[in-house]
C-alpha positions in Angstrom: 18.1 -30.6 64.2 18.9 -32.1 67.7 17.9 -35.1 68.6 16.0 -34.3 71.6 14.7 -38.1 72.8 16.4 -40.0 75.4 15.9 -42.8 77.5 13.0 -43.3 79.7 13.8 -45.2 82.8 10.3 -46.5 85.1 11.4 -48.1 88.8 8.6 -47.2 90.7 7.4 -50.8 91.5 3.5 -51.4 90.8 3.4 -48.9 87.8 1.3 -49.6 85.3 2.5 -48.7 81.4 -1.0 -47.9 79.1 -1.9 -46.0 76.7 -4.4 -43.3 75.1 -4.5 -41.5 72.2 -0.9 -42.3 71.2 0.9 -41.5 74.2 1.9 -43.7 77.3 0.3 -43.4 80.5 1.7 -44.2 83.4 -0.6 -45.2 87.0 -0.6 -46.4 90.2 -3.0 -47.9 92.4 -5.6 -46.3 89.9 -4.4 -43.2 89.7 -2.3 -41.7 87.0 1.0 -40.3 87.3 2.0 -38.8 84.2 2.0 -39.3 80.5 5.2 -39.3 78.2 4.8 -38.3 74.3 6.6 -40.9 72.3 8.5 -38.5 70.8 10.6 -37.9 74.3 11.4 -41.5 73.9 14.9 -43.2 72.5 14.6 -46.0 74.8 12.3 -46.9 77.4 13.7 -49.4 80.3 11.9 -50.8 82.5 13.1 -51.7 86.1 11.4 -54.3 88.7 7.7 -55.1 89.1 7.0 -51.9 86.1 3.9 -53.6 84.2 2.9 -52.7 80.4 -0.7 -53.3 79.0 -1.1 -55.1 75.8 -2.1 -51.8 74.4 1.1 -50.2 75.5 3.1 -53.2 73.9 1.6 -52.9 70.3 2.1 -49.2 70.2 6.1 -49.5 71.1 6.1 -52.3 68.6 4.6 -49.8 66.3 6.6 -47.0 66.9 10.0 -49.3 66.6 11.0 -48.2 70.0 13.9 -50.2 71.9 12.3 -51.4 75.4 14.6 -52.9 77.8 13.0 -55.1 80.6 15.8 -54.9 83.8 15.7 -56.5 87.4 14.6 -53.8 90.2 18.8 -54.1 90.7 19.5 -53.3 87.5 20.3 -57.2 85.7 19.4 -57.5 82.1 16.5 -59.6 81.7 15.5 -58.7 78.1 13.7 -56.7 75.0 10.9 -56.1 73.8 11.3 -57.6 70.2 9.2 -56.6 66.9 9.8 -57.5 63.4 13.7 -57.9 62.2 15.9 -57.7 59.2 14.8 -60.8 56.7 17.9 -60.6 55.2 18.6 -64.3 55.0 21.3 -64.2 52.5 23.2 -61.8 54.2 23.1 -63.9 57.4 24.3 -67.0 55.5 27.4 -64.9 53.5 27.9 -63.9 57.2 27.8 -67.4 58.6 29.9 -68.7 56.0 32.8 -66.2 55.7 33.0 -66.4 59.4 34.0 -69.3 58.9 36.8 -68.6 57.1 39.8 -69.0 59.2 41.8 -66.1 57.4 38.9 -63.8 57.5 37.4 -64.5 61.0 41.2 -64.3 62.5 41.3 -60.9 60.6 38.6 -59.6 62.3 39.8 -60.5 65.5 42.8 -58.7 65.4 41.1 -55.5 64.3 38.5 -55.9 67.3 41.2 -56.5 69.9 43.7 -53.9 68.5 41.3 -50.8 68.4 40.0 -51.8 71.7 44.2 -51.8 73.2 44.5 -48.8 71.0 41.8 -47.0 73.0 42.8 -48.4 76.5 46.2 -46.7 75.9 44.7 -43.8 74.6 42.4 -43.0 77.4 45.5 -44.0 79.8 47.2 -41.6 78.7 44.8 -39.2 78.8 44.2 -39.9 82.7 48.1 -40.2 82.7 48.4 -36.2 82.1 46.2 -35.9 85.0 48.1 -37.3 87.7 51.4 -36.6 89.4 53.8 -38.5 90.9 54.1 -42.4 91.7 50.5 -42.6 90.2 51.3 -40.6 86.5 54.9 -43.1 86.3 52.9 -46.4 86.9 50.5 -45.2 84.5 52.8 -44.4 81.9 54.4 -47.9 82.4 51.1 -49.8 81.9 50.8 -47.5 79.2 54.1 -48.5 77.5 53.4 -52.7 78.6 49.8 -52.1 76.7 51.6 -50.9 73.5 53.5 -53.7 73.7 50.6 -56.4 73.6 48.9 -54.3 71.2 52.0 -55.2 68.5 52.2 -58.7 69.7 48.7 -59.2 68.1 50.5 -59.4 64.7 52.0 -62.9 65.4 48.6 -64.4 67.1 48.1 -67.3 64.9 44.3 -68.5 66.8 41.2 -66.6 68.3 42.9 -67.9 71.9 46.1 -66.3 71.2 44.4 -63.4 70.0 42.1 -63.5 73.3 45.1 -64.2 75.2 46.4 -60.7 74.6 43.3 -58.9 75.0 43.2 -60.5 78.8 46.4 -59.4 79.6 46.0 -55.9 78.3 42.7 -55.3 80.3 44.4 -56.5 83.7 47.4 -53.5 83.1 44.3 -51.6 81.6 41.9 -51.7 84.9 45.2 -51.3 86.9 46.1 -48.2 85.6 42.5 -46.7 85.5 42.3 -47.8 89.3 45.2 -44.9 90.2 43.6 -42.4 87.8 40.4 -42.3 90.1 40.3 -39.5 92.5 37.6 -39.8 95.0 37.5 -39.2 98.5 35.7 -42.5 99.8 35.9 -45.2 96.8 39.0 -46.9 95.7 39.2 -49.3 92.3 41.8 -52.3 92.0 40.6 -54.5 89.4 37.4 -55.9 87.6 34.9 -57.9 89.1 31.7 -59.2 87.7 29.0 -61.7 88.7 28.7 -59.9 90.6 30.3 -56.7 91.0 32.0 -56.0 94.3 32.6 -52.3 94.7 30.9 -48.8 93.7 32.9 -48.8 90.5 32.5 -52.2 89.1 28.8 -51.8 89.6 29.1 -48.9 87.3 31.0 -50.6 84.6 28.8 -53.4 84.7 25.8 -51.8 84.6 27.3 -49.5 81.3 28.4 -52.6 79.8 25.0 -54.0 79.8 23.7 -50.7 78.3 26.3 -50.6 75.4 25.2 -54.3 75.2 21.5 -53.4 74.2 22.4 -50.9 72.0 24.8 -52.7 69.8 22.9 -55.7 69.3 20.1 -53.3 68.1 22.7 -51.7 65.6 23.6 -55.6 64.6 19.9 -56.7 64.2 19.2 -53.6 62.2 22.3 -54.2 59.9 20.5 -57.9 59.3 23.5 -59.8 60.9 23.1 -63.0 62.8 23.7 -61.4 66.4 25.0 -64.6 67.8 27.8 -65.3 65.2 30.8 -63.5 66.1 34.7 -63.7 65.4 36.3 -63.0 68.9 33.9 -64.3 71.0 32.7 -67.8 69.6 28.9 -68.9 69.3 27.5 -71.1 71.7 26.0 -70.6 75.2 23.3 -68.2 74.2 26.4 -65.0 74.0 25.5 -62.8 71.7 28.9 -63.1 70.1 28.8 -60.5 67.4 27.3 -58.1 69.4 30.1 -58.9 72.1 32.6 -58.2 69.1 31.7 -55.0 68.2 31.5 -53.7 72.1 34.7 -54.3 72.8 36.8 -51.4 71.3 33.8 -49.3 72.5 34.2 -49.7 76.3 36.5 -47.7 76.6 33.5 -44.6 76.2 31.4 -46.1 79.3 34.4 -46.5 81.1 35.5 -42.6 80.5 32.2 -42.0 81.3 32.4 -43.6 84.5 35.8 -41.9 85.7 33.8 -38.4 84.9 31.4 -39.0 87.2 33.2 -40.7 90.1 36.4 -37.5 89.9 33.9 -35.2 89.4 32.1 -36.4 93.1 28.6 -37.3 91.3 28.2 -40.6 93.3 29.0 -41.2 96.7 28.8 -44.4 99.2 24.5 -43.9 100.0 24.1 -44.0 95.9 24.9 -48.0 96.0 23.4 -51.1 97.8 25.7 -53.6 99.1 23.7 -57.5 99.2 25.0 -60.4 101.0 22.4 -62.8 100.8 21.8 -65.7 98.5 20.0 -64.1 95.3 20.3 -65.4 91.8 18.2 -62.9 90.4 20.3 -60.1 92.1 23.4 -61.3 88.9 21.7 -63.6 86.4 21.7 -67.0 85.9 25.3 -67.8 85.6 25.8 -66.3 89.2 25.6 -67.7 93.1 24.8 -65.1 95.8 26.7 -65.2 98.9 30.1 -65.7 97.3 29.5 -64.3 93.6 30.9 -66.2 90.7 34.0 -64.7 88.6 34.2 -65.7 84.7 37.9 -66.3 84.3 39.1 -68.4 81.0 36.0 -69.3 80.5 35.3 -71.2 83.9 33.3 -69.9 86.5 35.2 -69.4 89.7 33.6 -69.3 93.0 35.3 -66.4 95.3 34.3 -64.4 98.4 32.7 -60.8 99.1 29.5 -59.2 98.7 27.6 -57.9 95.7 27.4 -54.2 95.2 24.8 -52.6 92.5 23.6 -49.0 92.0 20.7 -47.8 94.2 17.9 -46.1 92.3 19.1 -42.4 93.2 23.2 -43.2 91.8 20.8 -45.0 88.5 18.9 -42.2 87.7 22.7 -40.2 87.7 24.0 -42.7 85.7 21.1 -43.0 82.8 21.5 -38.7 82.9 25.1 -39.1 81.8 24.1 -42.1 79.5 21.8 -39.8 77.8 24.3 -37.0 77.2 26.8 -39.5 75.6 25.0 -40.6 73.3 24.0 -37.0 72.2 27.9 -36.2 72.1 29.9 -36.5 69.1 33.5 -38.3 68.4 35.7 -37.7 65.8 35.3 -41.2 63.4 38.4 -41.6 61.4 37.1 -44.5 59.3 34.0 -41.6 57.6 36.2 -38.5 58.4 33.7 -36.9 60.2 32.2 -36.1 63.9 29.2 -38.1 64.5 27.2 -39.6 67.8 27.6 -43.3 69.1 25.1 -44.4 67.4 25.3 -43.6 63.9 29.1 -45.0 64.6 27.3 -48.5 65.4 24.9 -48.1 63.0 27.7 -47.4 60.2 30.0 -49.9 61.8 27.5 -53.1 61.5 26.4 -51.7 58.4 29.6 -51.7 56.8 30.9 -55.1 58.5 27.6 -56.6 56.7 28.3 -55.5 53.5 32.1 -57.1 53.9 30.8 -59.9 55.3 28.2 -60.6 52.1 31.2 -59.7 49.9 33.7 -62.2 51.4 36.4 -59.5 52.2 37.1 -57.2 55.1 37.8 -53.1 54.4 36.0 -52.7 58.1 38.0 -50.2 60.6 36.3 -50.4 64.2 36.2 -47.1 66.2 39.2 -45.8 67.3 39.7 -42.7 70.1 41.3 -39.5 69.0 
């Protein structure tokens, strides 16, 4: 049977989340607006001043239901938390293989390489697509980002290793930049903290999605969601979490090329903010210039922030929904199954290498 929930997304500031007889009610001012059955519910995010009772907050605890608390522009502020995995030995086998040059370099490499893998892949596919100057400069990153991807074999360190990945993305965002055909937004490269066009405001905004739902697939797997391989512990990063996302960008970023080539958002679907805001990109940005996170440093450098208004978010959270109702082919189990049962069986299986000291785990790779 279909899996008929999705997420539930509240920005209507000065609602009030309660509850009655097992389903959420939703007011304002004092009078009520509607009530969702918790059935219709995957996730439920919450944008701005959106308010839950008590009562509202033990029921979704209950119930095991993801809720993601989000700035009225869309930053991640947090979830909504109930009881986790106790699986204490599993989190110290994890800790301590980890450790384990060999195995932690391992896993590197198979993180970085199916993410490459898929870059070229969906390159290509947007290759076939275009004619011209635009299809031969394609193919060419294409080719340079098959290249990189085999270099990963002589990486002898996590930085080497990350090295590689860096340079691959820059080709990567490149070539995705002359595979976008729409009549009033361009793409050049990646920006972030903040973003600085239409389309980087979309990728960020995805990546922070795929972000939530990840670390709920590493929580539930009973991993320690802030030891990772690739990206190192320390300064509250989620690394492992940051690990498994990478080879699975590539599907928000498809995603994101749909919509834009297919004319769903236009210019009035996004807010552009000048004005000193920390809360507008987190607490590792500064308004007015935005802050860039390159090698590690944060970089200081010019232009406004861009972010999806709430008509272009309520586009983007009705694609979001049909992705993850969509099914890929999973070479790894042989079979056709959604996004998240791919996480779930990806952190799932990582944890049981992990608690046996060896690593058999394949990471998703595009067909």
């Amino acid at each position: 049977m279909a899996d008929l929930r999705g997420i539930v997304a509240i920005q209507d500031p000065g609602t009030l989340i309660g509850t009655k007889s097992g389903v959420l009610v939703l007011s304002k001012e004092g009078h009520e607006l509607r009530r969702i059955a918790l059935g219709r519910i995957a996730e439920l995010h919450l944008y701005g001043d959106v308010v839950l009772t008590p009562a509202a907050q033990a029921l979704l605890l209950r119930e095991g239901l993801t809720v993601v608390f989000m700035s009225a522009r869309g930053t991640y502020l947090g979830r909504l938390v109930g009881w986790e995995s106790r699986a204490g030995e599993r989190r110290l086998a994890q800790v301590r293989n980890l450790l384990r040059p060999e195995l932690s370099l391992a896993l590197a490499k198979k993180i970085v390489a199916a993410k490459i893998a898929n870059q070229r892949t969906y390159v290509a596919r947007l290759a076939r697509e275009r004619e011209g100057q635009a299809a031969s400069e394609m193919r060419s990153a294409m080719a340079a980002i098959a290249a990189l991807g085999r270099s990963l074999a002589r990486a002898e360190s996590v930085a080497e290793i990350m090295g590689v990945e860096g340079r691959a993305s820059v080709l990567y965002y490149r070539a995705l930049g002359r595979g976008l055909r729409h009549p009033e937004i361009t793409f050049d490269r990646r920006t972030r903290r903040p973003p600085r066009d239409p389309v980087n405001a979309c990728l960020s905004f995805g990546y922070t999605l795929l972000g939530v739902k990840v670390e709920s697939a590493v929580r539930r797997a009973g991993l320690d969601v802030n030891v990772g391989a690739l990206h190192q512990a320390g300064r509250g990063k989620p690394a492992l979490a940051l690990d498994l996302m990478e080879p699975l960008r590539v599907v928000v970023d498809r995603m994101v090329w749909r919509c834009f080539n297919r004319g769903q958002w236009t210019r009035a679907d996004f807010e552009e903010v000048e004005r000193w805001d920390e809360e507008l990109a987190g607490p590792e940005a500064v308004m007015g210039g935005g802050i860039e996170v390159r090698d590690g440093d944060l970089v200081v450098s010019p232009g406004p922030a861009v972010y999806l208004g709430t008509t272009g978010r309520a586009v983007f959270l009705r694609e979001w929904g049909r992705l993850w109702r969509k099914k890929f082919e999973y070479a790894a189990y042989g079979m056709q199954l959604t996004l998240s049962q791919i996480l779930d069986g990806e952190a799932q299986a990582l944890a049981r290498d992990l608690e046996a000291g060896e690593l058999r785990w394949e990471p998703f790779v595009l067909r």
